[in-house]
N, C-alpha and C positions, 0 to 999 in steps of 0.2 A: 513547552508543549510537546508533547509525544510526538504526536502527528507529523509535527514540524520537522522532526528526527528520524522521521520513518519508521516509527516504533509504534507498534499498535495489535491488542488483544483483545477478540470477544466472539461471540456468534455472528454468523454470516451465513446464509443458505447458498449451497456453491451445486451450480450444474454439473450432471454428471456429461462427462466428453459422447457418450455411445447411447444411453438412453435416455438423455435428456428429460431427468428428472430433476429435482429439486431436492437437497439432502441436506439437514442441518448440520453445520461443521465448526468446529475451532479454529480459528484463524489466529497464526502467529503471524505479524510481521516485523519482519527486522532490516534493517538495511543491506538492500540487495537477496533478501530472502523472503520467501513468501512459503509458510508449512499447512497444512491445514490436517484436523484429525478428526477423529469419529470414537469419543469418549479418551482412552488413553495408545489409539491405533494411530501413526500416522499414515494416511492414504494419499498424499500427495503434496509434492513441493515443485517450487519452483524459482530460478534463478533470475533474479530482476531486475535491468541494466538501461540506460539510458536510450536503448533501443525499445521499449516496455513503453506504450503507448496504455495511457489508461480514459476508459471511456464511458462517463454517465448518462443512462435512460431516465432523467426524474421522473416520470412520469412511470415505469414499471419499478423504481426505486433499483437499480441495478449499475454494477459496474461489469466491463468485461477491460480484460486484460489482452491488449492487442499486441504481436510482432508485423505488422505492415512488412516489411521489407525479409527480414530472417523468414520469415514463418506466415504468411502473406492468407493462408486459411487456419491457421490457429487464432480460438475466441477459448476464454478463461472467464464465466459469465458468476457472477456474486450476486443474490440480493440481498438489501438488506431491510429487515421490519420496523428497525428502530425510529423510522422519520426519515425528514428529507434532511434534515441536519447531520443526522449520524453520519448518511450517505457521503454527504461532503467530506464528512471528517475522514472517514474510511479514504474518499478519493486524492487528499491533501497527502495522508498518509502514504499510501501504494504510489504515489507521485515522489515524494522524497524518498522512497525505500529505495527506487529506480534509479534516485541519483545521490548517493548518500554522498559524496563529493563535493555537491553543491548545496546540500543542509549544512554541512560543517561550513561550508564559507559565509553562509547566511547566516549561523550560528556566532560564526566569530567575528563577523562585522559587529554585531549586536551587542558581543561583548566588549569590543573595542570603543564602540559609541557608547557606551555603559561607562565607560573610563576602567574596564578590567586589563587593560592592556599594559606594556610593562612602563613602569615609569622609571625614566631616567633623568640625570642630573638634578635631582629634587632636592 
């Protein structure tokens, strides 16, 4: 699963920081990376670490992307239209993008309980 990897692409309406509008935007995420564009312009990224507190509104269908400690008034506010499902997915996502350290070891647990792990004396 994507998500799972911190890998995740589509629309997201992302607030703007100064006029607090609502702007439909491209959302790339990748592990430890968050891009967002405006058709093929990109207007903003951001660097996502284990200190990246991320934060669901169900109820406004929204994510904001918090620094509590580094950045203690920085909010990075996302909706999303798709559902309350999508919303999760997105939040699963931007949560392992934050720690892509710890997808890969939940990754490779899986593959190990899998039996992909390396076999020896067989």
């Amino acid at each position: 699963m994507a998500e799972a990897e911190g890998r995740k692409r589509g629309l997201l309406l992302k607030r703007s920081e100064w006029l607090r509008m609502w702007n439909r935007r491209h959302v790339i995420l990748s592990p430890a990376t968050l891009s967002w564009y405006d058709g093929t312009t990109q207007k903003g990224s951001l660097h996502l670490d284990a200190w990246t507190k991320v934060v669901v509104d169900r109820d406004r269908h929204e994510l904001s992307l918090q620094w509590p400690d580094a950045h203690p008034n920085r909010n990075v506010f996302f909706r999303c239209t798709d559902g309350l499902e999508e919303l999760i997915n997105w939040r699963r996502a931007f949560e392992a993008a934050a720690r892509p350290e710890h997808a890969l070891k939940i990754h490779t647990c899986f593959d190990d309980a899998a039996g992909g792990g390396s076999a020896s004396g067989a």
